[in-house]
N, C-alpha and C positions, 0 to 999 in steps of 0.2 A: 730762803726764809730761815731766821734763828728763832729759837725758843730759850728763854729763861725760866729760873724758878724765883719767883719773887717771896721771901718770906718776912711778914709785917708781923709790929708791934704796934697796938694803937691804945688807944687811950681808953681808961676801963667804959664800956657800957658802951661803944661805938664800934663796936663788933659786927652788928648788924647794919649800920647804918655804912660802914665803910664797905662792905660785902653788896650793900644795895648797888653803891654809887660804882665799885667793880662791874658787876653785872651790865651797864649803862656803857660801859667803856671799850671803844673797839681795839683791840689789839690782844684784849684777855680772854684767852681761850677755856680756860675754867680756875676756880678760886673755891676753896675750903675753909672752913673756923675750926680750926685744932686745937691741940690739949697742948701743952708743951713749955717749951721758953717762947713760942711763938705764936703769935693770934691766930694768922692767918696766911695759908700759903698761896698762890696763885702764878698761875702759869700765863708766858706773854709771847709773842711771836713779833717781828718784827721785820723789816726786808734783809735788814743785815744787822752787823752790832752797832755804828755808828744811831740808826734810825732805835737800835732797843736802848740804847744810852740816855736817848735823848727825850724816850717816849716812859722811860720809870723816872727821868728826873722832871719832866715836863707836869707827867700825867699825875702819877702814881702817888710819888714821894709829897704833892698838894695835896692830897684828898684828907680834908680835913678829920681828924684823928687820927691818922698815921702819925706815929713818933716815929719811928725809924725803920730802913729797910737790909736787907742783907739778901744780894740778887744772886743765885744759883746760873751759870752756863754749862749746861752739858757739853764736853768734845768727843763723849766715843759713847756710844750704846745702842739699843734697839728698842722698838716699840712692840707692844707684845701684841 
C-alpha cells in the first residue's frame, strides 16, 4: 500500500462541497480545509503508485471545483 498527500486548490465557496464529495470516495483515508496557499489537504492510499497516479488523476483532479492539485509521496518516515 502507498499513501499520498494530496494538497487542493478549489474554487472559492466549494470548500465544502469538495470536502463532501472526498468523504464519498474510497481511497481517501482522511482530508482537512486549511488556511494556507492551499484549500485543502487529504490523504490517499493506493495498492501501489501506478494505481495512486491513476486514482488522483481519474478521481480526485474531476471533482468539480478542484482547480488544481500538488500530490505529496512520502519515501522515509514513521507514524506516530
Amino acid at each position: 500500500m502507498v499513501h499520498a498527500y494530496v494538497l487542493m486548490n478549489v474554487e472559492i465557496g466549494t470548500e465544502n462541497d469538495v470536502l463532501n464529495r472526498l468523504k464519498e470516495t474510497p481511497g481517501v483515508v482522511e482530508s482537512w480545509i486549511v488556511f494556507g496557499v492551499y484549500d485543502i489537504i487529504t490523504k490517499v492510499e493506493a495498492e501501489n503508485s501506478e494505481k495512486l497516479k491513476e486514482f488522483i488523476s481519474k478521481y480526485i483532479r474531476k471533482i468539480e471545483g478542484v482547480r488544481n492539485t500538488l500530490t505529496l509521496m512520502p519515501i522515509e518516515g514513521f507514524p506516530k
